[in-house]
N, C-alpha and C positions, 0 to 999 in steps of 0.2 A: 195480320188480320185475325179476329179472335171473333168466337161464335157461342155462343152455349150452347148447349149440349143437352140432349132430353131426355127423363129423367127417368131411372128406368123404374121397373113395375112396382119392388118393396120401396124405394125411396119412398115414391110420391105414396104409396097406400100409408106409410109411416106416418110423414108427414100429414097428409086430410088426418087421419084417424086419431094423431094426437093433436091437431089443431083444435078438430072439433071438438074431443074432448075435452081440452082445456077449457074451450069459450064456451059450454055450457056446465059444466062441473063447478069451475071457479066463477062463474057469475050468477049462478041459481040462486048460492045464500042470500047474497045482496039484494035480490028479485023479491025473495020470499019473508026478510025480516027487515027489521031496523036496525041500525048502525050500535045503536045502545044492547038490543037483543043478543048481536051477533059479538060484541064486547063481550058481554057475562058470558059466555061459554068459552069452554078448553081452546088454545089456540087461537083466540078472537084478539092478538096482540094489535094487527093491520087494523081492522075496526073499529079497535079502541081508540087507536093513534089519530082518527076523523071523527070519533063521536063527541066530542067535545068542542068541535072546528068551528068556526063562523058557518054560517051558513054558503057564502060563495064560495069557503073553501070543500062543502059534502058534493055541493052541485060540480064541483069540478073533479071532484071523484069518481061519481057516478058517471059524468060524462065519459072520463078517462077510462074507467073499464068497459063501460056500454056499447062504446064507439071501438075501443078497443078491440071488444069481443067481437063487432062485425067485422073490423077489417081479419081479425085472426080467422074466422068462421069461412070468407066466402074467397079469401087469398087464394086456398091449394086451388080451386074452381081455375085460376087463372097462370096457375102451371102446365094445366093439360093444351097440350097440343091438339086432341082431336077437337078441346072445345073452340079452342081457337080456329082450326077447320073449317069446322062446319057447321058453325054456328057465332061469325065474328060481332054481330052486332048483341048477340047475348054477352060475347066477351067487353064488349067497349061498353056495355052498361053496367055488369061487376067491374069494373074497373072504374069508372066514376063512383061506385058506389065506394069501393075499395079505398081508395085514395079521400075520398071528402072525410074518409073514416079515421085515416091514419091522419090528416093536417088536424082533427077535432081533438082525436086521443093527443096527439102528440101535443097540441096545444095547451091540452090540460094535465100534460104531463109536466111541463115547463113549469106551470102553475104550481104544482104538486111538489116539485122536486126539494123546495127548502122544507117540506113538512116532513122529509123522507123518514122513518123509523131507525136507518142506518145511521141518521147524523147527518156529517160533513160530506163519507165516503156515499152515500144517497145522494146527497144532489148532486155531486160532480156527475157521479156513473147514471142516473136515473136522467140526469138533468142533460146529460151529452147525448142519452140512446134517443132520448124526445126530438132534440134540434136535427138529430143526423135523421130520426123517422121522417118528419116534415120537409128537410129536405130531399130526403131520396124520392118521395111523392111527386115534390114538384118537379125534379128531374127526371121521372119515367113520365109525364103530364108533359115539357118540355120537349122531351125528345120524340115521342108519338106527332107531337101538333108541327114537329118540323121538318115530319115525314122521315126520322132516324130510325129503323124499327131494329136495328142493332142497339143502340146504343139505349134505347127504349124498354128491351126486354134486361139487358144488363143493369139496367137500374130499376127494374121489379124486380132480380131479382134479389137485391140489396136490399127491397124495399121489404121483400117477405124475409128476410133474413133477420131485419131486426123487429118485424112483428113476429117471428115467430120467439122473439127471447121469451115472450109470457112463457111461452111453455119450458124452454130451458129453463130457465129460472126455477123450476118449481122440480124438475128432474134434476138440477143440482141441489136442494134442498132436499128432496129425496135423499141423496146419496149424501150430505154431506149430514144429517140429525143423524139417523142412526151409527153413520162412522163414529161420529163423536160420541154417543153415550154405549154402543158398544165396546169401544175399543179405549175409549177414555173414561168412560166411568162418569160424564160429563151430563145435569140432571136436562131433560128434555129442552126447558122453558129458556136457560143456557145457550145449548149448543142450538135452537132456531136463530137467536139473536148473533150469537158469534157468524153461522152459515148468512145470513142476512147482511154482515158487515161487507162478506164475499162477492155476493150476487149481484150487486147495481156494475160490476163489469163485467166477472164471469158470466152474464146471463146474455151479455149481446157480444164481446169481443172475440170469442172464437165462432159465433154465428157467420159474423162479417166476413172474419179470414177465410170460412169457406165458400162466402159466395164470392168472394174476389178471385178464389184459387180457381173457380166456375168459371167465372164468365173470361179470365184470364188465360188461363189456358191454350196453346193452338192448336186451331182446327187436325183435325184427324187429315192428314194425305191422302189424297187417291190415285190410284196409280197410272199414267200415263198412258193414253189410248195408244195403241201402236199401229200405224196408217198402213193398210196393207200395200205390200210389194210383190211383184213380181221375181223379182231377182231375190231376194231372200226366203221367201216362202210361196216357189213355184209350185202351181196347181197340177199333179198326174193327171197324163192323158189328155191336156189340153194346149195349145200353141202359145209360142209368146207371142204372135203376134196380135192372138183372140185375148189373152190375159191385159196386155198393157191396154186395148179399146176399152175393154171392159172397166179396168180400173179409170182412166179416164174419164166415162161418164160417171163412174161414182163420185168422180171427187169434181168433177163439174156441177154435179148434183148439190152438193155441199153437205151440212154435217146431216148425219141422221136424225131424223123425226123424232121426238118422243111417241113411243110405244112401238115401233117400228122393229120388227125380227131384226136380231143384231144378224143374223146370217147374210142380209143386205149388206153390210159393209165388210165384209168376212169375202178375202178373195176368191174362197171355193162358189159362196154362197152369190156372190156379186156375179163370176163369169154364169152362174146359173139362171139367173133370174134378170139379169138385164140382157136386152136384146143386143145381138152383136160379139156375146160371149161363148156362142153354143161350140162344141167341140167341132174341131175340123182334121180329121182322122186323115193322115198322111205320113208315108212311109217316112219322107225325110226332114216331116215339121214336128213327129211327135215328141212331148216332154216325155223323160223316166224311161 
């Protein structure tokens, strides 16, 4: 049986904090120029590669990053546990939103994927992380509606794993332009396009292996309750024959309540507090 695990405080603030900045950093130009505008300037290689497109192919750009950006923007929202808490019908509404988001981007990434700037190595890599986003959608949509909420959350979080490649992708480009003209002497315009050849996999396949190694994983153990006795952990000062009644109606009682003093099932705590356990002070019945 395998569970995931939640997540702890630098993860998830990494995670929202680079999400969000990516889905509004990377999609502002787009918001605020045209495709031709954002061509002529430095860097404008991506732009260029649609400013010339048919027209259903910008519309399926735009959708792919727009749609994109929501699903990447309101994802970490549906990591948090408390919002899931205490607040589930907020959560099942980002999550339709979530989902309608990644089947749209992904769809128009499939679209997208023979125009890729990489080439060959573009569609394959671009064109697999789309198919596998739209699916893992509809498998976290699947498994909620069949009442799995294991199997449900393990496929959000595959689901956020490969929406979050926008942002790998672009922190491996980070690291991989200035290696190359640092340390190879290799001119800017170059070493984007060589890192670009890299990134249609490097940008979602070590995403994946770690939500698999997540939600894979087994549960943490807990350690075995140990049922109070008598005979191994006798109470001083009080009889066996007041200890064993005593335990008795504890375990006739059956398990303990949530919220309930653990001193209650605790054989000191049990002969004190259930009736029938009080001390019965005698020369020849006492324990110790």
């Amino acid at each position: 049986m395998y569970r995931t695990r939640s997540w702890s405080t630098g993860a998830y603030g990494w995670l929202a904090v680079s999400a969000l900045a990516i889905a509004v950093l990377a999609l502002a130009p787009y918001l605020t120029a045209s495709l031709p505008d954002l061509a002529a300037r430095e860097g404008g290689d991506i732009a260029a590669n649609y400013a010339d497109r048919p027209l259903w192919a910008q519309a399926a750009f735009y959708a792919h990053i727009s749609l994109g950006g929501v699903a990447l923007l309101l994802s970490p929202a549906q990591l948090s546990a408390r919002l899931r808490r205490r607040a589930p019908r907020v959560h099942r509404n980002i999550g339709r939103l979530v989902l309608g988001a990644i089947v749209g981007a992904g769809s128009a990434g499939v679209v997208l994927a023979p125009m890729s700037l990489a080439g060959e190595v573009g569609t394959a890599g671009f064109g697999s992380v789309a198919v596998l986003w739209v699916l893992s959608a509809a498998a976290t949509l699947a498994a909620i509606r069949r009442g799995d909420i294991g199997a449900h959350r393990r496929w959000a979080v595959r689901a956020f794993a490969l929406t979050y490649a926008a942002v790998t992708l672009r922190l491996w480009l980070i690291l991989l332009i200035p290696l190359q003209v640092g340390v190879g002497g290799v001119e800017a315009d170059l070493a984007f396009h060589r890192g670009y050849l890299v990134v249609p996999f490097l940008s979602w396949i070590p995403n994946l292996a770690v939500a698999e190694y997540l939600v894979r994983r087994p549960r943490r153990r807990t350690r075995p309750v140990r049922e109070p006795s008598c005979s191994t952990w006798p109470p001083p000062s009080r009889t066996w024959a007041g200890c064993h009644q005593s335990l008795r109606q504890v375990r006739r009682a059956g398990p303990r309540p949530a919220g309930l003093a653990p001193a209650a099932t605790h054989p000191r705590g049990a002969l004190a507090s259930v009736p029938g356990g009080r001390q019965e002070r005698g020369r020849g019945d006492r324990l110790g």
